[in-house]
C-alpha positions in Angstrom: 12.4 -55.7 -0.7 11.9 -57.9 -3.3 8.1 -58.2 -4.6 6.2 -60.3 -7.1 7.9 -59.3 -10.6 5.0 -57.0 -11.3 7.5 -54.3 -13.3 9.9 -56.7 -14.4 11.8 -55.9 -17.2 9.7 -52.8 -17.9 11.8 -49.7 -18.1 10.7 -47.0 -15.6 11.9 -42.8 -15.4 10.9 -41.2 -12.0 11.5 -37.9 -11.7 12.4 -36.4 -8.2 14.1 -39.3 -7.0 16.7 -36.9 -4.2 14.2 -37.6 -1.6 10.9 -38.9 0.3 8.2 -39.9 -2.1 10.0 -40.0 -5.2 12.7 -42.6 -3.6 10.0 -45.0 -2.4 8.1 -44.9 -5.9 12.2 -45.8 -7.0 12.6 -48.2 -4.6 9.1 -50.1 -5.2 9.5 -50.4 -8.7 12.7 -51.7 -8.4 11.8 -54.4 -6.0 9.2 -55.3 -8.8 12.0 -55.8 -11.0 11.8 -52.5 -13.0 14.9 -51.1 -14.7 14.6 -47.7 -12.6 15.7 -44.5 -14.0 15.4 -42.2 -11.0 16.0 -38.3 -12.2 17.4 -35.4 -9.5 18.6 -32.0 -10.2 22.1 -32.2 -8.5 24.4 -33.9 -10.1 25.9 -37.1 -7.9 23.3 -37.0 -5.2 21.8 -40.6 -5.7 25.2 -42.8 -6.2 25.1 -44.0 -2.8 22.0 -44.7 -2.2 21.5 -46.3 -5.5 24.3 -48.5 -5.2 23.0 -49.2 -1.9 19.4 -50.6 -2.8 20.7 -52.8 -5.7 22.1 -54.8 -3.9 18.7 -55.4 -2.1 16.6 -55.4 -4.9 16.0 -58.1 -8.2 15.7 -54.8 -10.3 18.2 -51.9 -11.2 18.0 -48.0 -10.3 20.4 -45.4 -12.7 20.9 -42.3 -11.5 20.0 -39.8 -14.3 20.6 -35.9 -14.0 18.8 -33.3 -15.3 17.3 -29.9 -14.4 12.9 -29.9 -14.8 12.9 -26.4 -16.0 15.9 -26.8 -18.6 15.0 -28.2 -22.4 17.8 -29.5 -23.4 18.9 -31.2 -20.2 15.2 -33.0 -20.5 16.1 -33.7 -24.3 19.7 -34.7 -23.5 17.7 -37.5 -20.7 15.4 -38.3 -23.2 18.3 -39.4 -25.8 20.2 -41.4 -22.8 16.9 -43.8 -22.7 16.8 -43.8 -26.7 20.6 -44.7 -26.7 20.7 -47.2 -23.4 16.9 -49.0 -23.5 15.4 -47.7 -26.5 12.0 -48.1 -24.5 10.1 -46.4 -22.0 7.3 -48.5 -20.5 6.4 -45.9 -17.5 7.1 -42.5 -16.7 6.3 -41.3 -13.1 6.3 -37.7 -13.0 7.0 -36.7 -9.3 9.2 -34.0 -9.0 8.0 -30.7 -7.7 8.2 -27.5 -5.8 5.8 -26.8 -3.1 5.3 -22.7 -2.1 3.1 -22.3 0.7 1.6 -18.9 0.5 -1.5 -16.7 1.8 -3.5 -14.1 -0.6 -2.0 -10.8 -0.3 1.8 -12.5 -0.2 2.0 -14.5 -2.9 5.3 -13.8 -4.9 4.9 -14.0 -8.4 8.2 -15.0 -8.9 7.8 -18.4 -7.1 5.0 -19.1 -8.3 6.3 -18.6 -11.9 9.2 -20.8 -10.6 6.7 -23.4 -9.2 4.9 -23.3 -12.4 8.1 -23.7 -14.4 8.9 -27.4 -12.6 5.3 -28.5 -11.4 3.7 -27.8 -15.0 5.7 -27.1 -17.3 8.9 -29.3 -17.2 5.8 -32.2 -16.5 4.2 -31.7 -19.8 7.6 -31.0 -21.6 8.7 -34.3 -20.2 5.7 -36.3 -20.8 5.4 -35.2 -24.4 8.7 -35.9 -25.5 8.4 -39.6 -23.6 5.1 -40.3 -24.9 5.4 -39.2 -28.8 9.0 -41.1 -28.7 8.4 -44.1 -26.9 4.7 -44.9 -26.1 2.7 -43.9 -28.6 5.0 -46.2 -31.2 5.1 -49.0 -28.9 1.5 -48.7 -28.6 1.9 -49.4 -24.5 2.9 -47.1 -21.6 1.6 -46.2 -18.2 2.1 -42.1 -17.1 1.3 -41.1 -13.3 1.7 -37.8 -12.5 1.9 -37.1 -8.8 -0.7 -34.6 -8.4 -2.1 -33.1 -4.3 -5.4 -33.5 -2.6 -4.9 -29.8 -2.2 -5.4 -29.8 -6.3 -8.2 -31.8 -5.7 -10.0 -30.1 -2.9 -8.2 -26.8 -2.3 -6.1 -25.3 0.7 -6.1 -22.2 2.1 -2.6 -20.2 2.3 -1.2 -22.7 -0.9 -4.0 -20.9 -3.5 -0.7 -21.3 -5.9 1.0 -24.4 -5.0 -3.1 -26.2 -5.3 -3.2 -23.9 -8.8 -0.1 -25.9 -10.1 -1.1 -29.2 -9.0 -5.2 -28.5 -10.5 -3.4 -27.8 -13.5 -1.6 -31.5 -13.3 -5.1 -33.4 -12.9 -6.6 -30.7 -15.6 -3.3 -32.7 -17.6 -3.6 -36.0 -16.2 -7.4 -35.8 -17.6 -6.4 -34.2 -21.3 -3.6 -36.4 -21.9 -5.8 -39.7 -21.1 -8.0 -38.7 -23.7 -5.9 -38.3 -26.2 -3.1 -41.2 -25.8 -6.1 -43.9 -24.8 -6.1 -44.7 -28.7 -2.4 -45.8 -28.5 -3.0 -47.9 -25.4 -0.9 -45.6 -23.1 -2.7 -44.8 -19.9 -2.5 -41.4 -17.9 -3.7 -41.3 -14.2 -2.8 -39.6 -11.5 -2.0 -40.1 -7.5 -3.2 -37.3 -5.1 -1.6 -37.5 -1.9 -2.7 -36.0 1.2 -0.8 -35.4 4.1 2.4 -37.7 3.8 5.0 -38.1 6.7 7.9 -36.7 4.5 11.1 -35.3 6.4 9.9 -32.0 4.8 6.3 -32.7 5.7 7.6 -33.6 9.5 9.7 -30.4 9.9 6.5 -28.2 9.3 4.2 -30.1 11.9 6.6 -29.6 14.3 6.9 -26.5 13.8 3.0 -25.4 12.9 1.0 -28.1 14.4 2.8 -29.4 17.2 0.8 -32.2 19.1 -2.1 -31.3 16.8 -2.6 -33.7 13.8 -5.1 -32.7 11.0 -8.5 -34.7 11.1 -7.7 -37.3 9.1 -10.0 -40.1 9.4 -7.8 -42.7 9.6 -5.9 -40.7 12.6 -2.7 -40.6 11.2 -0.3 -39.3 8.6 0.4 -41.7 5.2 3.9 -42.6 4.9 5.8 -42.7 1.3 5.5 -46.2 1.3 1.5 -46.3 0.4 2.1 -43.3 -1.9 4.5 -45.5 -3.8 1.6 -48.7 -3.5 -0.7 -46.3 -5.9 2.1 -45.4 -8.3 2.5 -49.4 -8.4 -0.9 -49.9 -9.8 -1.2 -47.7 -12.1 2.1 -48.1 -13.5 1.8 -52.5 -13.1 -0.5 -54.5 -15.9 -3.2 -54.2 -13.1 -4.7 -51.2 -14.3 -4.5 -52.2 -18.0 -8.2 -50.7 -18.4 -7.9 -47.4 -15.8 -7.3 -44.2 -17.7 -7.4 -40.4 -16.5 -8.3 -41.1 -12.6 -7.0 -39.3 -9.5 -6.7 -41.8 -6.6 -6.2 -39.9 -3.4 -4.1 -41.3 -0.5 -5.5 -39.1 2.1 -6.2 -41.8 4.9 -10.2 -40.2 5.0 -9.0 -36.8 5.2 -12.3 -34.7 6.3 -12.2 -32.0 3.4 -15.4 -30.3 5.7 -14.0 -30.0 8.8 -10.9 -27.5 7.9 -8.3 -26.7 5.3 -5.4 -28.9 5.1 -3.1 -26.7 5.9 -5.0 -24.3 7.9 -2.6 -22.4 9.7 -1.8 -18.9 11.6 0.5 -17.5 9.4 0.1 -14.2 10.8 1.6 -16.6 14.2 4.5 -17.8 12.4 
C-alpha cells in the first residue's frame, strides 16, 4: 500500500471515512504518507480498521468523531487539529447522504436532511478549515466529492443531483475567492462506483443490466480515491475550481443514470 510519498507529512481531514469511497480516499493518502484524519458519525466505528491499515501503511489514520449537521461537534473537530497538528494541508469533503426520489414523492424532510449534511455541514466545515488553517498558511488543497448526477442530472434523484449542483456551484465560488491565498478548491464527480451500497441497488434494480457506460463497467473506490490524490498532491499546484468526472465514458445521451421503474419497485 505504500506509494511514492506524494502526501507526506501533509496533514489530511476526510470526512465520511465509515465506508466505501471515503475509506479508499483514507487509505490512499495514507499510503502517500499523509497524517490522515478520517471523520464518521458513530462514535468507535473506525478503531479496527484503522489500527488495521497502519500497520500497512508509511502514514497514519486518526479516527475523529463528529456529527456533519452539528456546529459545535464540527468546531470541537476543528480545535482537535489546532491543538494536535496546528495545520491542515487538505481537507476532503466526502461525506454525504444520497435520497433517491421521483417528482411527486419527494419528502421534504429528507431533502432538508440531505441538504443539512451534503451542503451545509460542507461549507460549515470548509470555512472554518480554510479561514483557520489555509488561508494563514497561505497553502491548502479542498476536494469536495461532488456526482455526475450534479453535473448532468438524473431522473428520480432531482434532490439528491440539487445538493450535489449546489457543491460544484461551491466548489467553483470558493476557488475564486481562496486562489489569492494559494489554496485550491476542485471537485471529483463520480459516476457510477461499485460501492457495497451502490452493489445492493443493482442487484436489486438492474439485475444483469449495467448502465451504458463506455468503458463497460462500473469504477471502483479505488480510482475515485486516484482523483482525490491529485488534486489534493503538489501535482495540481496550478488547477483551481474544476470537476473531474470518474464516469468510465458514461453516455449522458443515451438514458438517465439511474433510470429506473420506480412505479416496479
Amino acid at each position: 500500500m505504500n506509494g511514492n510519498g506524494m502526501l507526506k507529512e501533509k496533514v489530511c481531514l476526510i470526512t465520511g471515512t465509515s465506508r466505501g469511497i471515503g475509506q479508499k480516499i483514507a487509505e490512499k493518502f495514507a499510503g502517500e504518507g499523509g497524517i490522515v484524519y478520517a471523520s464518521a458519525r458513530s462514535e468507535g466505528c473506525l478503531e479496527e480498521w484503522a489500527e488495521r491499515i497502519n500497520i500497512e501503511v508509511p502514514g497514519k489514520i486518526y479516527p475523529i468523531y463528529f456529527d456533519m449537521t452539528s456546529s459545535e461537534e464540527i468546531r470541537q473537530a476543528v480545535m482537535r487539529l489546532k491543538k494536535e497538528q496546528g495545520k491542515v494541508d487538505v481537507l476532503v469533503n466526502n461525506a454525504g447522504m444520497v435520497n433517491n426520489e421521483v417528482l411527486g414523492m419527494i419528502s421534504m424532510e429528507k431533502t432538508k436532511e440531505m441538504f443539512a449534511v451534503n451542503v451545509f455541514g460542507l461549507l460549515e466545515l470548509t470555512q472554518l478549515i480554510s479561514t483557520r488553517f489555509m488561508v494563514k498558511q497561505k497553502s491548502g488543497s479542498i476536494v469536495n466529492i461532488a456526482s455526475i448526477v450534479g453535473v448532468e442530472g438524473s431522473r428520480g434523484q432531482v434532490a439528491y443531483s440539487a445538493s450535489k449542483g449546489a457543491v460544484i456551484a461551491l466548489t467553483k465560488s470558493l476557488a475564486i475567492e481562496l486562489a489569492p491565498h494559494n489554496v485550491r478548491v476542485n471537485a471529483v464527480a463520480p459516476g457510477m462506483i461499485a460501492t457495497d451500497r451502490l452493489k445492493v441497488m443493482i442487484k436489486d434494480v438492474y439485475k444483469d443490466h449495467v448502465p451504458p457506460i463506455g468503458m463497460g463497467r462500473l469504477g471502483i473506490p479505488e480510482e475515485v480515491a486516484d482523483a482525490c490524490l491529485y488534486f489534493a498532491s503538489d501535482r495540481s499546484s496550478y488547477t483551481a475550481g474544476q470537476v473531474l468526472v470518474v464516469g468510465g465514458g458514461y453516455d449522458t445521451q443515451s438514458r438517465a443514470l439511474f433510470d429506473i421503474d420506480f412505479e416496479a419497485r
